[in-house]
N, C-alpha and C positions, 0 to 999 in steps of 0.2 A: 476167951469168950465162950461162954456156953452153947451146947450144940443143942439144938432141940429136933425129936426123930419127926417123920412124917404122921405120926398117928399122936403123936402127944400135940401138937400142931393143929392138928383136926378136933381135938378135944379142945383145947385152949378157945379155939375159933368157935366150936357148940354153945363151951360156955358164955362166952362172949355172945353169941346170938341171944340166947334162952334170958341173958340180962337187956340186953337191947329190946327183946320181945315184952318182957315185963312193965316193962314202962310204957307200951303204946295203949290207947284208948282197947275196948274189947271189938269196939263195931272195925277199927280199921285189921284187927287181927282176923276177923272173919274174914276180913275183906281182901288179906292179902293171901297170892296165890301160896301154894306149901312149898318149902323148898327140896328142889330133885334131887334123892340122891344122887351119889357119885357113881359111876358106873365106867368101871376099870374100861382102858384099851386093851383090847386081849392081844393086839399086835405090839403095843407098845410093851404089855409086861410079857410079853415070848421072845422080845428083843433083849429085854434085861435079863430074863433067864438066861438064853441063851450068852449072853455077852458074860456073864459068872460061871457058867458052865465051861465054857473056855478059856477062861481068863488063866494063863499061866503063873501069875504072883511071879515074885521075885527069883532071880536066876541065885544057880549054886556058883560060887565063885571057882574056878577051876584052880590048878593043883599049883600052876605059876604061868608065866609067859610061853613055854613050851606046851603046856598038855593039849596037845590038839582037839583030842574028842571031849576035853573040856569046853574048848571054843566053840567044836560044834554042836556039841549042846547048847549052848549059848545061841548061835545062831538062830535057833528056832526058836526065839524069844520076836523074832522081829517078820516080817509081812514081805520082804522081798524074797520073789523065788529062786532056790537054790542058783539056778542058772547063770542069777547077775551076780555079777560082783561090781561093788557102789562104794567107789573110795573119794568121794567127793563130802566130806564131814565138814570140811573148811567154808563150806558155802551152807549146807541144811545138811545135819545128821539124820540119819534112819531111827526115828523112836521108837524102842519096844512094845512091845503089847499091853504094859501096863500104866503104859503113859497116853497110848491111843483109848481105855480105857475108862481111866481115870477122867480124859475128858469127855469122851461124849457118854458117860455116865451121867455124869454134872450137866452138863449141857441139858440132856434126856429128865433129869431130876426139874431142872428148872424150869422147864416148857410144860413138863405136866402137873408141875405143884406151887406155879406162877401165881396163883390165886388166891393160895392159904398164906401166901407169906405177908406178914404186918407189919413190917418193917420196926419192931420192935429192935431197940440197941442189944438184948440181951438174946437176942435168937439169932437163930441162921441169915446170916443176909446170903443171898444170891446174884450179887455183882461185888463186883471190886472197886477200890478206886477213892476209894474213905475210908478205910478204918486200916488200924495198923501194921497188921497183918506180922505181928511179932514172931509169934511159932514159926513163921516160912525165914523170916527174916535172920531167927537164931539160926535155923537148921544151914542156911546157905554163908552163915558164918560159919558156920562146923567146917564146910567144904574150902574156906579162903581161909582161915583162922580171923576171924573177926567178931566182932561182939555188932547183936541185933541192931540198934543204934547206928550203928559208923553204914548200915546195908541201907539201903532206896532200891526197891523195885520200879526198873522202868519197863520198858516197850523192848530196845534192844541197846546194842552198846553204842549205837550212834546218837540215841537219846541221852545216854548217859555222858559220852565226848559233850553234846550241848550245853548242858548241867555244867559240867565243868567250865569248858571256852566261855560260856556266858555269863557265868557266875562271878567269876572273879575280878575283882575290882583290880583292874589294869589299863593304865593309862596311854596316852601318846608317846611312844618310844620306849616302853618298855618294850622287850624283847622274850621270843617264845624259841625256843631250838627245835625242832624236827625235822626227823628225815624224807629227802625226796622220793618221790614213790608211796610215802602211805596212804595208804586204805584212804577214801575218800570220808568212810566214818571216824577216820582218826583226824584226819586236818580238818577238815568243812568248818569246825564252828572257830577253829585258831582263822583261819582266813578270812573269817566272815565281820572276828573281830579287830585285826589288820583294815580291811576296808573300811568298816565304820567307825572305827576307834583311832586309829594310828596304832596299834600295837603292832613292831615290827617284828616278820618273822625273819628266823637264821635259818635256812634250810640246807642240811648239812649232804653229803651225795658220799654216801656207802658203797663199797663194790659191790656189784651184786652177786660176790660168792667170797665175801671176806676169807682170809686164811686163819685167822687171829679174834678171837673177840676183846682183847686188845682196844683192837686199832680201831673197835666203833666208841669205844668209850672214850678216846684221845679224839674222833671227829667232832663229840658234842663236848670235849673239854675247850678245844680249838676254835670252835663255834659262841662260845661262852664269854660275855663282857661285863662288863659292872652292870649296864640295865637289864643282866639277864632274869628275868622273873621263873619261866616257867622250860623244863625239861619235859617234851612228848614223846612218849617211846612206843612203839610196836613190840609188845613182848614176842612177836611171832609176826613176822610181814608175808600176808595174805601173798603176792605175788612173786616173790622171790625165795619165800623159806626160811629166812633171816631169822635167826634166835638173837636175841639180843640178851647180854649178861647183866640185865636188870639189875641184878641185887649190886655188883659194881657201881651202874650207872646209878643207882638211889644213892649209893653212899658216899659218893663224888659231891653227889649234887646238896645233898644237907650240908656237907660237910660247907659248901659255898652260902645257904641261905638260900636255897631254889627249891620251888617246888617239883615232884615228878607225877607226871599223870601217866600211867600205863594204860594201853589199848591191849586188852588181856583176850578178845576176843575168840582167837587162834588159839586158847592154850588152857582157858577153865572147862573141867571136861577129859583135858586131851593129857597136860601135865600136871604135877603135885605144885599146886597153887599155897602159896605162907604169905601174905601180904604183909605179915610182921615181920618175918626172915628177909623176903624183900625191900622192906624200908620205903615202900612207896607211897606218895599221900592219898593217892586217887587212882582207883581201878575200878575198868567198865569191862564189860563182855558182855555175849548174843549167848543164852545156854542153848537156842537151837540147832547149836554147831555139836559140837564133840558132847556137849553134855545132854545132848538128842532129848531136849527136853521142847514144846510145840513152839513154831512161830508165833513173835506175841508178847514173846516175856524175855529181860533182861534185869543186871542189877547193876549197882554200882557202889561199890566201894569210898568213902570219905573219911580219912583219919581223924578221930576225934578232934586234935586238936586245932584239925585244919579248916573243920565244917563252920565256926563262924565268920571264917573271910571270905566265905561262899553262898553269894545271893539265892536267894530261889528266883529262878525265869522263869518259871511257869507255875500257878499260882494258885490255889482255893483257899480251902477254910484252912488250916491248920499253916499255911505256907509261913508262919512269923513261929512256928512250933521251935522254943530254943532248948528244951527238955528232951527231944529226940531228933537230933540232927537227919535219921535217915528219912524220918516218915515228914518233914519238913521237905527235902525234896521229889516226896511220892506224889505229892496234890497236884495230878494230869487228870481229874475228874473219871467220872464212870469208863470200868476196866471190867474187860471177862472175869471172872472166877472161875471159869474151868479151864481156860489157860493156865491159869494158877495150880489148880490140883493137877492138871501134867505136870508144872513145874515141879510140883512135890512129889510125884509119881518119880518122875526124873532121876531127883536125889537119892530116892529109896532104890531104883537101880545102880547107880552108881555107890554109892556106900555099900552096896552089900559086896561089890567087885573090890571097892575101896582104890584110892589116887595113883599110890602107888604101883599096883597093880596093872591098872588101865594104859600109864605112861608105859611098864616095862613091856608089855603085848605091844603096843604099837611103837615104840622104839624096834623092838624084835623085828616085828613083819618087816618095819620100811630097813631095817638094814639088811635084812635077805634079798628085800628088792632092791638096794643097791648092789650089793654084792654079784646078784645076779645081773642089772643092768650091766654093772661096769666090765664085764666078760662078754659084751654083745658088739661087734663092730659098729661102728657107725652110730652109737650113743653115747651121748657125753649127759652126765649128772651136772646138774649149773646150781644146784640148792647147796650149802655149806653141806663138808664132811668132817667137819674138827671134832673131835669128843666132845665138847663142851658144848655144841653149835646143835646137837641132832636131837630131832625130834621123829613124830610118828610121820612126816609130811616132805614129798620129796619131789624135786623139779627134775623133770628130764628133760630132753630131746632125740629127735634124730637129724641127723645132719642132711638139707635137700626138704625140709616137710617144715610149713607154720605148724604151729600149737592146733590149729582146731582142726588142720588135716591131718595130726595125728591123732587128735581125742576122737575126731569119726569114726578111724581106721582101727583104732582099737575095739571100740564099739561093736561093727562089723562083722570083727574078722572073731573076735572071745569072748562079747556081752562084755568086757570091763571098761567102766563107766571112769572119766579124768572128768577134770575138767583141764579149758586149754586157756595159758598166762604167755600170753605173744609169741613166742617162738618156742615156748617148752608149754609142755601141759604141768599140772599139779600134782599129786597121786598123794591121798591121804588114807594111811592107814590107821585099821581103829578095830574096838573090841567086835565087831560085828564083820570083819574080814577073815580069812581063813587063810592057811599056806599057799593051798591050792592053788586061790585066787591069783595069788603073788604069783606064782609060779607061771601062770596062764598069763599072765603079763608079760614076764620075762620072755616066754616064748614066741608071744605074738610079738613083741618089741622085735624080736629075731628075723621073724620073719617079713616084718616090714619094711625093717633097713635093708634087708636080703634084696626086696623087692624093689626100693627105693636103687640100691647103687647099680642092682641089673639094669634099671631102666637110661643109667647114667651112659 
């Protein structure tokens, strides 16, 4: 779609007047008052200066997982003060400067140039929510491996779980597998369609620190019957840390005639995402996690050849669209568009660090902060430790303290920021965390157990 500037716009719209004028009688042209020029906000354009003037553009990608003052360069990409340290990505990542930029740029764009827009197809629209939105669509296949087509931008990944659970024609007793415990945006719309439908769920129960990943692929083999239709997996479970060995579980489950929906939420962003490597039919995720892209925006994944036995729930012009499966489930009516150019803010920070990348820094940090933890008395690590199982995200405890009387305490006592999962807190580490931080963890962890078993 062609871009049209702000001043070709203005002309467009002149001439457009000067044709509209020529056609009125001469007495009503006398009669009509002149129209006022424009007359800049001098506050509004000293805000955009100033907002280009600082604007860092894109970080240099540092030297690998190790180069620290790589990292802290990097750091100063983002709005929190040194002091905190914010390992909480698994709930709302910290956006960069170019992603806070990107939007209320556009946002600033739209409110002061609301009036020349004409809703012409071939010019700038200034919402979202109708039209294809293919270029964002290609680019965020770049990042899963997927093609424009098989992407739907939604809201977040629990719109896109809906999309799914609701979509597919599944009867009274057919059967869905998932495990207990997940994310509420991973089951809600499987439960929702159990209640109204008769679709029965298996709901399989995982240890919540597997040794094996193995033995989760044998629970939803175990779980599995001839009505079994659909495999739900948590590529990453919000509350426990669980890596699940997806590409296993995909290829188990074809090889039956099942489909797999992935809840990728925990993991686009954080690890090297292949949806084709994976073998999955249907992945959803929140980029406001790890892929610090603004709340607002999400996408979802649909294998080509899976998107015709996949109804559209929710519904406008284009909802029967069978030419482009993704933009068939986009029609949720009128959407920001400077959520969107975060979004694409977003992926222009992340690509230039690239996937790879991203996973081996935060792999790194959280196994320092195991290593560290695990030399601390009185804490015990409850997140998987297999090789196969680790990511940037890691559950602890202290033995004597809930989960949120140690995410205060940490708080407190170091500025570092958990979030707390019942009896352990979270601790997600990511490109925008530092050693240090780790480290200042480790020793406040030291000291609170210290505190914790004196008082015993």
């Amino acid at each position: 779609m062609p871009v049209v500037t702000t001043a070709r716009r203005r002309f467009l719209a002149q001439l457009g007047a000067l044709g509209a004028a020529a056609a009125l009688p001469a007495r009503a042209l006398a009669a009509a008052p002149p129209i006022a020029p424009r007359v800049p906000d001098r506050r509004l354009e000293a805000l955009l200066a100033a907002l280009a003037a600082a604007r860092p553009g894109l970080p240099v990608a540092p030297a690998g997982p190790g180069d620290e003052p790589g990292w802290r360069a990097l750091r100063r990409h983002f709005l929190m003060p040194a002091g905190d340290a914010f390992f909480n990505a698994g709930t709302l990542g910290a956006s960069p400067r170019v992603v806070l930029d990107a939007v209320l740029a556009h946002q600033l764009h739209v409110e002061r140039d609301l009036a020349e827009w004409d809703y012409d197809p071939a010019h700038e629209q200034l919402y979202a929510g109708y039209y294809p939105e293919r270029e964002l669509r290609a680019r965020i296949g770049r990042l899963v491996n997927a093609d424009a087509d098989e992407i739907a931008l939604t809201g977040n990944a629990t719109t896109g779980m809906n999309l799914v659970a609701n979509g597919l024609d599944l009867g009274v007793g057919d059967e869905v597998v998932l495990a207990a415990g997940s994310h509420v945006g991973s089951r809600s719309g499987w439960e929702l369609r159990d209640k109204r439908c008769g679709v029965y769920l298996r709901v399989v129960a995982p240890p919540e620190r597997p040794a094996d990943p193995d033995a989760l692929v044998a629970l939803f083999e175990r779980a599995t019957s001839p009505r079994t239709r659909v495999w739900a997996i948590e590529h990453l479970t919000s509350a426990t840390g669980v890596r699940y060995p997806v590409e296993a579980l995909c290829r188990r489950a074809r090889e039956r005639g099942i489909l797999t929906v992935v809840d990728g939420a925990q993991t686009a962003g954080h690890l090297v995402v292949d949806v084709r490597a994976m073998g999955c039919d249907a992945f959803f995720t929140s980029p406001h996690k790890w892929l610090l892209a603004p709340p607002g925006t999400g996408f979802l994944f649909v294998r080509r050849d899976v998107q015709p036995r996949l109804w559209t729930t929710i519904a406008s012009q284009h909802w029967d669209d069978q030419q482009d499966g993704g933009f068939r489930l986009m029609q949720q009516g009128t959407a920001s568009r400077s959520v969107l150019e975060g979004l694409s803010a977003a992926l222009d920070f992340h690509f230039a660090l690239g996937s790879p990348l991203v996973e081996a820094r935060a792999i790194a940090l959280a196994d320092r902060l195991r290593a560290g933890l695990a030399a601390v008395p009185g804490v015990a690590i409850t997140s998987p430790t297999h090789p196969a199982m680790r990511t940037g995200t890691t559950l602890w405890q202290v033995a004597g303290l809930s989960g949120r009387e140690l995410q205060d305490r940490l708080w407190m006592l170091a500025r570092v920021r958990v979030r707390s999962q019942g009896a352990a807190v979270r601790q997600c580490c990511h490109v925008f965390n530092l050693a240090d931080e780790v480290d200042r963890t480790v020793e406040a962890a030291r000291r609170v157990s210290l505190g914790t078993r004196q008082q015993k």
